[in-house]
C-alpha positions in Angstrom: -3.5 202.4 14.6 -2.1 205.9 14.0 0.1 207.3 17.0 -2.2 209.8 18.3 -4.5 206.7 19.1 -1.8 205.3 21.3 -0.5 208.3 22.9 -4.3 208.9 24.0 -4.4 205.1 25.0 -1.3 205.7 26.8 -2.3 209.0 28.7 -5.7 207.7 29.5 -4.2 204.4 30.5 -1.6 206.4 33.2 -4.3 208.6 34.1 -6.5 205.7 35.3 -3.3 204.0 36.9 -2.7 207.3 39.4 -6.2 207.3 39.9 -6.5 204.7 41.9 -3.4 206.2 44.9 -5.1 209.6 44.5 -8.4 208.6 45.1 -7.5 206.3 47.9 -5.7 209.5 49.7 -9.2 211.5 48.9 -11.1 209.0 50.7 -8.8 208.6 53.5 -8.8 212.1 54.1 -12.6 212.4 54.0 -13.2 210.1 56.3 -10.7 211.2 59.1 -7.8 212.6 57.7 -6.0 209.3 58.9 -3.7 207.5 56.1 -6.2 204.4 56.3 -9.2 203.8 55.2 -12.5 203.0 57.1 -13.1 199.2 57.6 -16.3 199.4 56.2 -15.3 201.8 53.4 -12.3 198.8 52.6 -14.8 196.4 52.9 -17.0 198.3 50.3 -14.4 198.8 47.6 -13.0 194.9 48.1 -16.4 193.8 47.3 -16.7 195.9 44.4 -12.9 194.8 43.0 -14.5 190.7 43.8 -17.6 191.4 41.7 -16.2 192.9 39.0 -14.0 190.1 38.8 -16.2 187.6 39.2 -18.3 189.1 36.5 -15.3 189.2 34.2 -14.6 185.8 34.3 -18.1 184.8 33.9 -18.6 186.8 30.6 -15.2 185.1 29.2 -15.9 181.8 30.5 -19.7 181.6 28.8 -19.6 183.7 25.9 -18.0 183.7 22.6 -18.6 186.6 20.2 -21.3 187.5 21.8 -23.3 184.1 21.6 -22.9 181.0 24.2 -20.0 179.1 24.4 -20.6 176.0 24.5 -20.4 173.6 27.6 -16.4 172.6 27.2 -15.2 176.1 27.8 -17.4 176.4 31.1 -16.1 173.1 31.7 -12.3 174.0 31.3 -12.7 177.3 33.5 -14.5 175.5 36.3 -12.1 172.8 36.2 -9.1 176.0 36.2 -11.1 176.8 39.2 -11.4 174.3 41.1 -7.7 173.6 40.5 -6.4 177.3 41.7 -8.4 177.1 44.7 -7.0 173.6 45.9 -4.2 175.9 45.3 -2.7 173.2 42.7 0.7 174.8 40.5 -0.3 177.3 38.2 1.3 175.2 34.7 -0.9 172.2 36.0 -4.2 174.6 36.5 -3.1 176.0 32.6 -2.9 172.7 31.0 -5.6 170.8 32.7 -8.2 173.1 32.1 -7.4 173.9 28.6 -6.9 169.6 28.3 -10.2 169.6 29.9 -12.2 171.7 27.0 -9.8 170.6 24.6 -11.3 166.7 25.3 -14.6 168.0 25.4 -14.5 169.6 22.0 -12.5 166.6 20.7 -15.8 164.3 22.0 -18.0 166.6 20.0 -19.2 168.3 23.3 -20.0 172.4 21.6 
């Protein structure tokens, strides 16, 4: 990678970074001129951050190189999952769910 590549990664990255405080100001101030935003307006954009989350992990967790992945890396993240939201110590949610789809793959599970 030559290093106008990464000064445009970097500018564009930064740009993208003070996006987010400017546009939060623009949409303050269009809807009130208070420093907060609306409730529903909040509501909106945390919905938006959860599904583009939740569709982020779901395209990592079931796909590999563009094909399915197999049931022992669905297995592993569900398990990583489950484990984070019974708010279990992040090493142990790490190495369970990778010992999970490691076990699978080891049984011959794809």
């Amino acid at each position: 990678m030559n290093l106008t590549a990464i000064v445009i990664l970097a500018v564009g990255t930064y740009a993208f970074r003070l996006a987010g405080p400017l546009l939060r100001t623009r949409l303050a101030k269009a809807h009130g001129g208070d420093a907060e935003l609306p409730p529903r307006l909040a509501e909106v954009l945390s919905t938006a951050a959860t599904v583009l989350l939740v569709g982020l992990i779901a395209t990592a967790a079931l796909t590999d190189g563009g094909s399915f992945a197999g049931v022992a890396l669905p297995a592993g993240v569900l398990t990583g999952g489950v484990l984070a939201w019974r708010k279990a110590p992040f090493v142990v949610v790490v190495v369970v769910a990778a010992g999970v789809a490691a076990g699978l793959r080891a049984l011959g599970v794809p």
